[in-house]
TIKE-722438 format. One line per 3 residues: for each residue x, y, z of N, C-alpha, C, CB. Coordinates in pm, whole numbers, plus 32768, in hexadecimal, padded with zeros to 4 digits. Glycine has a CB too. Layout:
BEGIN
X Y Z X Y Z X Y Z X Y Z ~ ...
This chain:
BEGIN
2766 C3B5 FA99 27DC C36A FAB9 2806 C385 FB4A 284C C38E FA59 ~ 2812 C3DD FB7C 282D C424 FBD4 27D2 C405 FC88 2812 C4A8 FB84 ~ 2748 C3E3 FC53 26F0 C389 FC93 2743 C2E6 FC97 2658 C38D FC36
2737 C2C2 FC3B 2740 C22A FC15 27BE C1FA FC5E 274D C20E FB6B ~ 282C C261 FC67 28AD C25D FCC0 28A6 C255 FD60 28F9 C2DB FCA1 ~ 2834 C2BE FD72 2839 C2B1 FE12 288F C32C FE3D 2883 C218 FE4B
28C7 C3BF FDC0 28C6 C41B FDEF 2899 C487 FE19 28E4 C420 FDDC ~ 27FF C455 FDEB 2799 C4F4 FDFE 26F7 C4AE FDF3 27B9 C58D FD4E ~ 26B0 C4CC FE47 2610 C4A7 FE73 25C7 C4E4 FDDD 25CB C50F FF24
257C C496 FDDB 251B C4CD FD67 24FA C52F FD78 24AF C496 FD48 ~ 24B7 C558 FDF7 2498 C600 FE11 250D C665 FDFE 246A C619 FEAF ~ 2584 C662 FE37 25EF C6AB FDFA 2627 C6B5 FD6D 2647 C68B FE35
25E4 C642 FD1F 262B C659 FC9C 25AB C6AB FC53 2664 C5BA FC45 ~ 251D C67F FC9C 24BA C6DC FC66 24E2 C768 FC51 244D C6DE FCB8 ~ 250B C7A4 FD20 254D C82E FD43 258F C860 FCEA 259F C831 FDA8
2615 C81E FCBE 2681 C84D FC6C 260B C887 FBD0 270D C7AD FC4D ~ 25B0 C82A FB8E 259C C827 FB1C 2524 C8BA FB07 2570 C788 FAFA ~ 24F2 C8C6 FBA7 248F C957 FBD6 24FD C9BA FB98 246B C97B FCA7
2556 C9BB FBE3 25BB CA1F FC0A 25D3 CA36 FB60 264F C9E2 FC7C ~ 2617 C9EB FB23 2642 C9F7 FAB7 25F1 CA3A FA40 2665 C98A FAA3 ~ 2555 CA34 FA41 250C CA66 F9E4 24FE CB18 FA19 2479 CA05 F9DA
252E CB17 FA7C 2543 CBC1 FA9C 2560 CC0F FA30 25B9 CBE5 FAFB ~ 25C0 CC09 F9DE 2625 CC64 F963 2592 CC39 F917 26F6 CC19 F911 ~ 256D CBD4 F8FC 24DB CBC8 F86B 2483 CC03 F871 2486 CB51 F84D
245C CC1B F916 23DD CC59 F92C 23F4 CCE5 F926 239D CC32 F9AB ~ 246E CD23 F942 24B7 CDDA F93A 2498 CDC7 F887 25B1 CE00 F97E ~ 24E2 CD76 F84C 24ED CD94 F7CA 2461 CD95 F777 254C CD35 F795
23D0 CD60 F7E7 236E CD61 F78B 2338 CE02 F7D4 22FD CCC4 F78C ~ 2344 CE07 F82A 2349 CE93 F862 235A CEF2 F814 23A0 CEA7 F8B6 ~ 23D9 CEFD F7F5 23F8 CF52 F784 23BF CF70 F702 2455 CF35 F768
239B CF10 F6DE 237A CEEF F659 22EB CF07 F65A 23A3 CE60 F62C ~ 22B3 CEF4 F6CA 2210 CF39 F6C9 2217 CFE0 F6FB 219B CED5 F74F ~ 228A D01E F71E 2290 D091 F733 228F D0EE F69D 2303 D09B F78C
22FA D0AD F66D 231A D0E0 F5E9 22A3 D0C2 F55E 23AC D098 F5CC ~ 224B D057 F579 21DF D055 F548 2176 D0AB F54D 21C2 D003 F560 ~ 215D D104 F616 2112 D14A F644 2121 D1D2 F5C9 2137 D159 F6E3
21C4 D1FD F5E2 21C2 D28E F592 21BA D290 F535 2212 D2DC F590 ~ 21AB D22B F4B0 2171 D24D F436 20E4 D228 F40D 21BF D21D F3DE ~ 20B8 D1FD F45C 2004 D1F6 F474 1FE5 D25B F457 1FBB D1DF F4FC
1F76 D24A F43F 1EEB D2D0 F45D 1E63 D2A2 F48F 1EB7 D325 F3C5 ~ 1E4C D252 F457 1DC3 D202 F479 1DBE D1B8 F500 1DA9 D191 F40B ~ 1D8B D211 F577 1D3A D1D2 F5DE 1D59 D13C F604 1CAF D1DB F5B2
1CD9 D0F1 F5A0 1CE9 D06E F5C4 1D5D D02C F592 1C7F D02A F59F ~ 1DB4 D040 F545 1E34 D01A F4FC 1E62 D01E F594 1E84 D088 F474 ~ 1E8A D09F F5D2 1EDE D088 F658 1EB6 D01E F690 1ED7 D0EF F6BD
1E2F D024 F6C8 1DE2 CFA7 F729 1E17 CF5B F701 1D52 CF7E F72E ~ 1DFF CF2E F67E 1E08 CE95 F655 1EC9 CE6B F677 1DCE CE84 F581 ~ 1F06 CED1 F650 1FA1 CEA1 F68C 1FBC CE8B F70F 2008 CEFE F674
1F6E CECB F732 1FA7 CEB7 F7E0 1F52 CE28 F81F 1F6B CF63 F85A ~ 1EF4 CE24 F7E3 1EB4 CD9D F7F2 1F0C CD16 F7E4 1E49 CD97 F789 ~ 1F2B CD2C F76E 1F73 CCAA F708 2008 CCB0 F779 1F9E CCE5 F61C
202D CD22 F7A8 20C1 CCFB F7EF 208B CCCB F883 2141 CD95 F7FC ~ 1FFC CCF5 F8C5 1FF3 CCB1 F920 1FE6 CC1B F94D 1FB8 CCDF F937 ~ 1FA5 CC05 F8C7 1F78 CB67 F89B 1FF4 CB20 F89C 1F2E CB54 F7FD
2046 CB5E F850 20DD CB08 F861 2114 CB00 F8E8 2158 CB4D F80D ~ 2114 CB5E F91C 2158 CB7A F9A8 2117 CB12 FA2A 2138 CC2B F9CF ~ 2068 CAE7 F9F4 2050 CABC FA1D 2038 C9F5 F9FD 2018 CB19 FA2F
2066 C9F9 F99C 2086 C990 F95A 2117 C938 F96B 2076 C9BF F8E3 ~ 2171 C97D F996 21C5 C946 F9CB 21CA C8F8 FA58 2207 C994 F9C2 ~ 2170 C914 FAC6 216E C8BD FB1C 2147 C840 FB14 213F C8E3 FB62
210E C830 FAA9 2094 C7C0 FA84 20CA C770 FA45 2019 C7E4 FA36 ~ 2150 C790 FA03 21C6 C737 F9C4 2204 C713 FA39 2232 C77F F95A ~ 223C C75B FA7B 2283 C73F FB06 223F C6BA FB56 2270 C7CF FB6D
21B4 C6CE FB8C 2185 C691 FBAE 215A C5CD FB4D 2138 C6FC FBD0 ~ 2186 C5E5 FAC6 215E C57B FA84 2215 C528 FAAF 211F C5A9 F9C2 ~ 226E C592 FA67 22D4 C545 FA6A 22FA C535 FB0D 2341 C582 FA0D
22C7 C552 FB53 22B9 C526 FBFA 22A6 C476 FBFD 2211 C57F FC4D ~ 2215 C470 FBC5 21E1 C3F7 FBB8 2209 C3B4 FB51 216A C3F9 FBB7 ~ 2237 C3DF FB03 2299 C379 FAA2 2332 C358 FAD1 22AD C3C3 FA09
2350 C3BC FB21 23F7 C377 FB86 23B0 C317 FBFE 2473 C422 FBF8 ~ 2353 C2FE FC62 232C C2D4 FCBD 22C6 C245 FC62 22EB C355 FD1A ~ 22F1 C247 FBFE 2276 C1BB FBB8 2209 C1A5 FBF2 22A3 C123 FBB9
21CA C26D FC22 2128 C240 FC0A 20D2 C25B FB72 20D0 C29B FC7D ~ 210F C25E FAFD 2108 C29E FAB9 214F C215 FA50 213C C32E FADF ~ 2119 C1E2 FA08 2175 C176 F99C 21CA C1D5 F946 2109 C10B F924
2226 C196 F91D 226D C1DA F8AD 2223 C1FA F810 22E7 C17E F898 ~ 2200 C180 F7EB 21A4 C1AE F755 2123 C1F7 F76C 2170 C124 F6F9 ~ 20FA C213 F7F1 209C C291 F806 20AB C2EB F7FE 2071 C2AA F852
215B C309 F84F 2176 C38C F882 2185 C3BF F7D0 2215 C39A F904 ~ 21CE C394 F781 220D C391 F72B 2187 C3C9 F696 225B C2F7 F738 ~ 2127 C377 F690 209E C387 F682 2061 C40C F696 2065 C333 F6D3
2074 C441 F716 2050 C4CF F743 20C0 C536 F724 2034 C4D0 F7E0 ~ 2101 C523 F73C 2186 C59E F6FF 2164 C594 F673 224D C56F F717 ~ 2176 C51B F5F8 216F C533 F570 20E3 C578 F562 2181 C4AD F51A
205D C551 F5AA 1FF4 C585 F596 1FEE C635 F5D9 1F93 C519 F5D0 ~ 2012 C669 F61B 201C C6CB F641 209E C70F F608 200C C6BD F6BC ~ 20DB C70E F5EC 212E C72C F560 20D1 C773 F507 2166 C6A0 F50E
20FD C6F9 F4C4 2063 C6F2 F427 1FDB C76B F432 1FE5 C627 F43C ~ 1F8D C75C F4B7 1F38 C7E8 F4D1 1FA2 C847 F4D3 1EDA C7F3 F564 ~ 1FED C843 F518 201F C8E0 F52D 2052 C931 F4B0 209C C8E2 F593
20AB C8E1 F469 20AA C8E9 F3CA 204C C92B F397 20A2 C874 F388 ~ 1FE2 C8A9 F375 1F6F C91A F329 1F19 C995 F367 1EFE C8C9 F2F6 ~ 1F33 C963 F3D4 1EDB C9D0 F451 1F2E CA8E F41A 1F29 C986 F54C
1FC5 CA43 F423 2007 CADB F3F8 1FEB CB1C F394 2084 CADF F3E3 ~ 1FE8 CACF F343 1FDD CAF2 F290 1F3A CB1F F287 2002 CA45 F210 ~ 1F10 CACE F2C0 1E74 CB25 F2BA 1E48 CBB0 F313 1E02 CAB9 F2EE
1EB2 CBAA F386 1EB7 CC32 F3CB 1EE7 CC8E F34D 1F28 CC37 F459 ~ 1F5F CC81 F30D 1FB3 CCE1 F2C5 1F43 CD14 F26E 203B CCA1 F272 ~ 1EE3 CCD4 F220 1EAF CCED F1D2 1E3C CD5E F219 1E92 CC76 F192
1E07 CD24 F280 1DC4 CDA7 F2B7 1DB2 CDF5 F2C5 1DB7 CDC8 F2DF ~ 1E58 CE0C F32A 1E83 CE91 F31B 1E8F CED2 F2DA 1EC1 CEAA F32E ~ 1ED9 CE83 F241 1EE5 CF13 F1FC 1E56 CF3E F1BB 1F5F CF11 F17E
1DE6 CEF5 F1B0 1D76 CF2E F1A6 1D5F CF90 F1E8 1D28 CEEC F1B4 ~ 1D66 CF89 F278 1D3F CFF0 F2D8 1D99 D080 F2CB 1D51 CFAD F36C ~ 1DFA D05B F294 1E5F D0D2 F2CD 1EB1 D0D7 F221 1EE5 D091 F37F
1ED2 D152 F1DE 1F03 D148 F16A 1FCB D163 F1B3 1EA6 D1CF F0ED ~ 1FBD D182 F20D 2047 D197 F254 2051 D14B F2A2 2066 D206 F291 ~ 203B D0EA F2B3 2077 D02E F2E3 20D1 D039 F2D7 2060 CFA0 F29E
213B D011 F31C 21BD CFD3 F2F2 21B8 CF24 F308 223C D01E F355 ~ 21D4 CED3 F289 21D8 CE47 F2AE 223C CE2E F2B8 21A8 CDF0 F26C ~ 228A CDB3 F2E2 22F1 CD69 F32F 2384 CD74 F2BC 22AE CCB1 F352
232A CD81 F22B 23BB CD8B F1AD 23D8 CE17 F1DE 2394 CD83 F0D7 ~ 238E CE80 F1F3 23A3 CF05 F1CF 23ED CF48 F23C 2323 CF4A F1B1 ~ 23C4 CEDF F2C9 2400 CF29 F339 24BC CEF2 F32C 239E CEF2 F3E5
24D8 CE6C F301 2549 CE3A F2D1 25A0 CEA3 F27C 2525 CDC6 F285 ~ 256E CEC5 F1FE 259E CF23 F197 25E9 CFB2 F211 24F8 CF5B F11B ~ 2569 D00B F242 2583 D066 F2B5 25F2 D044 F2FF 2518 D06B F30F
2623 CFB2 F348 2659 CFE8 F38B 26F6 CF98 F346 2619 CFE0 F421 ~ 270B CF96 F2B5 274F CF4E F280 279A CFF4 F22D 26F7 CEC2 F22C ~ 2759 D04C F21B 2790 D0D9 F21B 277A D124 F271 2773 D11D F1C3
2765 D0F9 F307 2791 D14B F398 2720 D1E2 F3A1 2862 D18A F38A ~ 26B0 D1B6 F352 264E D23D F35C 25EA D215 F3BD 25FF D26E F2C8 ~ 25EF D18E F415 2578 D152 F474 25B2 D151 F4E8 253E D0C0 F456
């Protein structure tokens, strides 16, 4: 909207939307820290620090789509197409990570358990 008005350049509303995933990316930070100390298994660590880089690095690549979906190089039922489809992987992509892990590691913490933790202030 904010584009469409003529108060802010597509690149600045991109800026603002960089800026803003700051607090998501601390909070996945965290959450792969607190994953680190109840590990034991080696590749269990690897594999977390992987999966948060992938995200970390996955966010520009949204940036860059909804770039080209504000500048209409990019159609709308495409852009739209690729977000529901990249969704949808990431979904099952997770759920099939979760399952991994806890193969790999009998001290996994998954995404219910780290919730519970910090829902009685012991995480």
């Amino acid at each position: 909207m904010a584009v469409e008005k003529g108060w802010l350049t597509a690149e600045w509303t991109l800026l603002i939307g960089q800026l803003a995933y700051f607090p998501a990316m601390k909070k996945s930070w965290n959450r792969e820290t607190i994953k680190h100390r109840y590990l034991t298994n080696e590749e269990a660590k690897r594999r977390i620090h992987l999966m948060t880089i992938l995200s970390f690095m996955s966010f520009p690549i949204l940036i860059i789509l909804m770039y080209g979906w504000i500048t209409n190089q990019i159609e709308t039922p495409l852009y739209i197409g690729i977000m529901v489809t990249g969704g949808v992987i990431s979904i099952i992509g997770h759920k099939i990570y979760e399952r991994h892990m806890v193969r790999l590691d009998e001290n996994y913490v998954t995404e219910r358990e780290l919730k519970e933790e910090r829902e009685w202030g012991s995480a």
